[in-house]
C-alpha positions in Angstrom: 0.0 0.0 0.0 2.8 2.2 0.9 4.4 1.7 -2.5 0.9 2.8 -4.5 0.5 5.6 -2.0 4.0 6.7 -2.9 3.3 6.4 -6.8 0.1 8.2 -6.4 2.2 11.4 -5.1 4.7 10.6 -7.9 1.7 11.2 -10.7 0.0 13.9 -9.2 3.5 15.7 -9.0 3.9 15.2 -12.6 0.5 16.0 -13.4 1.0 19.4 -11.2 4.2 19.9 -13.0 3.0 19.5 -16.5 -0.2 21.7 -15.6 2.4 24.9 -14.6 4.5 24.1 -17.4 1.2 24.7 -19.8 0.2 27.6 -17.8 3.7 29.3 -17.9 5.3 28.1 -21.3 5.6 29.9 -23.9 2.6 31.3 -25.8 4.4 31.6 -29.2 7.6 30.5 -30.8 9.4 31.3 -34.1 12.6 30.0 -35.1 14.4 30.9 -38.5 17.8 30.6 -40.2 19.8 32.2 -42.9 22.5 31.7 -45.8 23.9 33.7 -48.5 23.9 32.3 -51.6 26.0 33.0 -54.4 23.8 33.3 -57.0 21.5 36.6 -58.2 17.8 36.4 -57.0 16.2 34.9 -60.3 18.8 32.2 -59.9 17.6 31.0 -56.8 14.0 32.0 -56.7 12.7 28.8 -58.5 14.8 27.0 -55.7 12.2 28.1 -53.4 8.9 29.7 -55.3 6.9 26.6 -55.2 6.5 23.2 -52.4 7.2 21.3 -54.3 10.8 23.0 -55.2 11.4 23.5 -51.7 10.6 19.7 -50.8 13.6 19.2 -52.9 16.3 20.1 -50.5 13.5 20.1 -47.3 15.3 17.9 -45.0 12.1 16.8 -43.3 11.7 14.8 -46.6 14.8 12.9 -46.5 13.5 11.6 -42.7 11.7 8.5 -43.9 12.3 7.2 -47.6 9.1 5.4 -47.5 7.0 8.5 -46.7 4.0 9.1 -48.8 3.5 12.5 -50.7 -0.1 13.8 -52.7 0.4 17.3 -54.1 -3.1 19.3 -55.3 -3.2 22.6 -56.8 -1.0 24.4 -59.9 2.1 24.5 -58.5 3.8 27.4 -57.3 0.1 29.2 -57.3 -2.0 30.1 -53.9 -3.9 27.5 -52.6 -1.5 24.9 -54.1 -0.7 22.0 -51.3 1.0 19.1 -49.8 0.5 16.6 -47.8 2.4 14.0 -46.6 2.2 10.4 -44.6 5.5 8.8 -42.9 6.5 6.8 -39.6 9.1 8.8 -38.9 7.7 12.4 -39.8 3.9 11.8 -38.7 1.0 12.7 -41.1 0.4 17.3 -41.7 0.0 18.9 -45.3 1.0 22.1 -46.0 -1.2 25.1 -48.3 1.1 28.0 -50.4 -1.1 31.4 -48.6 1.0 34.0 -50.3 3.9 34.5 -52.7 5.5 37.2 -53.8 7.5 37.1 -57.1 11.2 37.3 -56.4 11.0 38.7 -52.7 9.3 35.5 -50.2 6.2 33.1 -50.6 4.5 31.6 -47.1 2.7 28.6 -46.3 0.5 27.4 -43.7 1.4 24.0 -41.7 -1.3 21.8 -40.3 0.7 18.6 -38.0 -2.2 16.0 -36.8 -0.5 14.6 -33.7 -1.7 11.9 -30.9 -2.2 15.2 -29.0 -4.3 17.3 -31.8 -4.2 18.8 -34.6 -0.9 21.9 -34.2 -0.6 24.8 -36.9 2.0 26.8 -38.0 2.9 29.4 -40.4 6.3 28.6 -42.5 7.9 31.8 -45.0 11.1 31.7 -46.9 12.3 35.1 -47.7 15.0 36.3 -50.6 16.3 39.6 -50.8 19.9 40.7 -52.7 23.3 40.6 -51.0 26.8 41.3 -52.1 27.9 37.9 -52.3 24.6 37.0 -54.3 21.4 36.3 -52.4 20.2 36.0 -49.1 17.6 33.5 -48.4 16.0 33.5 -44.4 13.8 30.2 -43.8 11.6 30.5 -40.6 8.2 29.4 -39.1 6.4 30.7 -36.2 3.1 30.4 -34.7 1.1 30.1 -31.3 1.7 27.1 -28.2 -1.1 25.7 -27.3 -1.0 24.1 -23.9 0.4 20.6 -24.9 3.2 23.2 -27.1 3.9 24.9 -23.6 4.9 22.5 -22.0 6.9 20.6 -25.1 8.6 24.4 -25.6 9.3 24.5 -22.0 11.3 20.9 -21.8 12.9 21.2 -25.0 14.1 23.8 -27.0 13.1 24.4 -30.7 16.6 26.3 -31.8 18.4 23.0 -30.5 15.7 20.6 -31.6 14.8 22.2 -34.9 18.0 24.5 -35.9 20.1 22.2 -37.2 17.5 20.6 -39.7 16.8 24.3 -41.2 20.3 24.5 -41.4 20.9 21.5 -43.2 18.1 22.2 -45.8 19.7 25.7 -46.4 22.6 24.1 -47.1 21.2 21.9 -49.5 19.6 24.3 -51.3 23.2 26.7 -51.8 24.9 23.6 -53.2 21.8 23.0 -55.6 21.6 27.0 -56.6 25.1 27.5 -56.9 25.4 24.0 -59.3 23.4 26.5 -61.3 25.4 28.3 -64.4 27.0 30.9 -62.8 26.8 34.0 -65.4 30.1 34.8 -67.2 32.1 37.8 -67.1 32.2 36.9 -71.4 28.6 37.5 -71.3 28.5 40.7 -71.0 30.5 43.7 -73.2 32.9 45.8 -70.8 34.4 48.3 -72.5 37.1 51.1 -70.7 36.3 54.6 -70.8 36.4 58.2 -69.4 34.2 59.3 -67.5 33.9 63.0 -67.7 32.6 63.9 -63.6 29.3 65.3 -62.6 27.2 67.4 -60.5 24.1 66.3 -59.3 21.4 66.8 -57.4 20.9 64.2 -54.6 19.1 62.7 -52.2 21.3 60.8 -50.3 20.9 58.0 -47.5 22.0 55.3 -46.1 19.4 52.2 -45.7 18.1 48.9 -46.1 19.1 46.9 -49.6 15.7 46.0 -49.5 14.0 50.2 -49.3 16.3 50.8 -52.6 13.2 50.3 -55.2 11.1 52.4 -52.7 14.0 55.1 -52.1 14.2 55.3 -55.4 10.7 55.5 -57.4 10.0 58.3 -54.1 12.7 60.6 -54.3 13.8 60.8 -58.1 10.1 62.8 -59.5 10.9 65.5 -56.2 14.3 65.7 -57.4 13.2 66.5 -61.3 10.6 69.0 -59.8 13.2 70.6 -58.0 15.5 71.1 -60.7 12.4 72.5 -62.9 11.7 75.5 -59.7 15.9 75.7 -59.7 15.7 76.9 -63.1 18.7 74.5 -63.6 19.6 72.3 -67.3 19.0 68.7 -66.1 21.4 66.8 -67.9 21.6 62.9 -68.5 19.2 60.6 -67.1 18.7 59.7 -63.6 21.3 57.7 -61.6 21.7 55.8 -58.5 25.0 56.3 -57.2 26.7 53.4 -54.4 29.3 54.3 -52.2 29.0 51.2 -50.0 27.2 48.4 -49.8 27.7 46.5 -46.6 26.8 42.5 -47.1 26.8 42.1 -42.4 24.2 45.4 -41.9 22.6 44.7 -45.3 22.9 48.3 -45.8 24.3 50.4 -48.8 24.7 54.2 -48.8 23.5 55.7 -52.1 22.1 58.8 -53.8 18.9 58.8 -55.9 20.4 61.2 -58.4 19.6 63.7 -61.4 22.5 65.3 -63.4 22.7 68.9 -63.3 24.4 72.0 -65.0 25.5 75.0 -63.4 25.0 76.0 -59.5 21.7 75.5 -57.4 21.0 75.9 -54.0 19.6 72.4 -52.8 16.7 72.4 -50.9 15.6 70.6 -47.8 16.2 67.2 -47.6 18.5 67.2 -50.9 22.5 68.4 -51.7 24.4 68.8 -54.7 27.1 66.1 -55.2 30.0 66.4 -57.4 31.9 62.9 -58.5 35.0 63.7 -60.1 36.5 62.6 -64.0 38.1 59.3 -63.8 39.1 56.2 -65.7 36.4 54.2 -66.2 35.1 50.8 -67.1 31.3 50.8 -68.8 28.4 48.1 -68.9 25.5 48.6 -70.9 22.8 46.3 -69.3 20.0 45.2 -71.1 16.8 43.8 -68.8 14.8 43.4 -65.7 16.7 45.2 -62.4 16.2 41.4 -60.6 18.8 40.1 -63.2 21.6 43.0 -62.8 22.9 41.5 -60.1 24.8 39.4 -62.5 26.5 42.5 -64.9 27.9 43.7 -61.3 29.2 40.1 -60.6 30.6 39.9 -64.3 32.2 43.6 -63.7 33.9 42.5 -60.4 35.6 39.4 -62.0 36.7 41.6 -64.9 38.3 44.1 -62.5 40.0 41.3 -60.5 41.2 38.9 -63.8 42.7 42.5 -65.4 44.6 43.5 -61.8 42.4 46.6 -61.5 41.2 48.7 -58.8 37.7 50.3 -58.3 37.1 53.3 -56.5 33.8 54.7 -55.1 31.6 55.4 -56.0 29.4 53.1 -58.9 27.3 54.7 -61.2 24.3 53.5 -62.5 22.3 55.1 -65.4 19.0 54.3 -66.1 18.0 55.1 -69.6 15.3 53.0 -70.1 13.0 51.5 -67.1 9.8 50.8 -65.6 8.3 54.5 -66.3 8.4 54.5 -70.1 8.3 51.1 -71.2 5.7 48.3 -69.6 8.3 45.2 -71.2 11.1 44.4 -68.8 13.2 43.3 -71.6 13.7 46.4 -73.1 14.9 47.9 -70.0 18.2 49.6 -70.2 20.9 50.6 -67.6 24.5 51.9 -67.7 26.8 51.0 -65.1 30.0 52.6 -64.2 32.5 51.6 -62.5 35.2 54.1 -61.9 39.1 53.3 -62.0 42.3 54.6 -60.1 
């Protein structure tokens, strides 16, 4: 009796213990990871724009080789879905709820467990680096009280992490076993460039703002030159000074060329870039692609022993503004030379 009377206080101390644990857990979790990939955006987004392109390197596949898959939906679209049987991985489907072209795409997760049915909310975003492209896998959702008290005995970025990690990895060998563009692809050709004065707006921020920065400031800067009573000359430019892979942060100008002296206002200077040598890239297409000309550029400086100064130039003769087809697009990039 003594022995049952001793279990007795055994269970309800585990009972009480698991009841606190769900009362005091965690109510959410998230866990993500990261890799740079050396490869431009439109390289890697199929690698991750669809399930079933991202079950490819998904390590939670590779968990039980007998595991049975039924996809539904046009894949790659909204409402597209998976779902999946296996001893080892337990029986869930997963439903594509959002996708955005060349930036992210996020599904929802459904996991039917002894203990219920447990949801989560999975995204994979892509946004340019230096080096390439930077891909962040995460998921995060709410803990219900079973998840409380799981999240409170064992943790997720230990449990979890090195899975994401491993399927990250996966998908930089399979990207970068893509073609990697060729520095004979595109025409380089050295030349002067003459210096300039602009009007700028200048700032340093997030890779990702550039678009934004960009389409906001360059109209207010054109205005501005019309009220300065200023010759606008060229086209207008973005100008880089850094660009900074760890922050993910570049310091640029949204620029218009100008002749003869203006007093900026509010918000804007005058920059002045000075003649130098120069090597010149006329690029042809969509902006998602010119990561490439810039990776082409920098192995033609190294392979010919040159040296780059700050800062790069880009002119943008033909874009989104006047013409609709992305192919017709036209950008000149400078880099200049000591």
């Amino acid at each position: 009796m003594k022995i049952l009377k001793y279990l007795l206080y055994v269970i309800l101390a585990l009972v009480v213990i698991v009841v606190i644990l769900g009362l005091v857990g965690p109510k959410t979790y998230q866990l993500e990871r990261s890799v740079v990939i050396a490869r431009t955006p439109d390289v890697v987004w199929p690698h991750i724009s669809s399930i079933r392109r991202t079950n490819e390197w998904s390590p939670f596949l590779k968990m039980d080789s007998t595991m049975v898959l039924e996809y539904k939906g046009n894949d790659g679209e909204v409402g597209s879905s998976s779902s999946w049987v296996s001893k080892e991985a337990g029986k869930g489907e997963q439903t594509l709820v959002a996708v955005d072209p060349m930036k992210s795409s996020d599904v929802h997760l459904k996991f039917f467990t002894p203990f219920g049915e447990m949801e989560s909310n999975g995204y994979l975003r892509l946004e340019p680096d230096p080096a390439g492209s930077k891909v962040t896998w995460g998921f995060k959702g709410e803990n219900k009280f079973i998840g409380r008290v799981m999240s409170s005995l064992s943790s997720m970025e230990k449990s979890v992490g090195p899975a994401f990690e491993t399927g990250l990895a996966d998908l930089k060998a399979m990207a970068e076993a893509d073609p990697k563009p060729a520095a004979s692809n595109y025409q380089i050709t050295p030349g002067q460039y003459p210096g300039g004065k602009y009007l700028a707006v200048h700032k340093t921020l997030p890779m990702s703002g550039i678009s934004d920065f960009y389409m906001k400031n360059v109209p207010l800067l054109i205005e501005a030159v019309k009220k300065g009573k200023v010759e606008m000359t060229g086209v207008p430019s973005g100008i880089y000074y850094t660009w900074d892979e760890k922050k993910m942060e570049t310091d640029m100008a949204a620029a218009v060329g100008i002749k003869g002296d203006m007093k900026a206002p509010s918000g804007m200077e005058v920059i002045s870039v000075p003649a130098s040598k120069s090597l010149i890239l006329e690029f042809k297409g969509g902006y998602s692609k010119m990561g490439d000309a810039h990776m082409a550029m920098d192995a033609h400086i190294k392979d010919n022993k040159m040296e780059a100064t700050t800062p790069v130039l880009e002119e943008y003769y033909v874009g989104p503004g006047t013409e609709p087809d992305s192919t017709k697009w036209m950008t000149r990039i400078i880099y200049l030379i000591k």
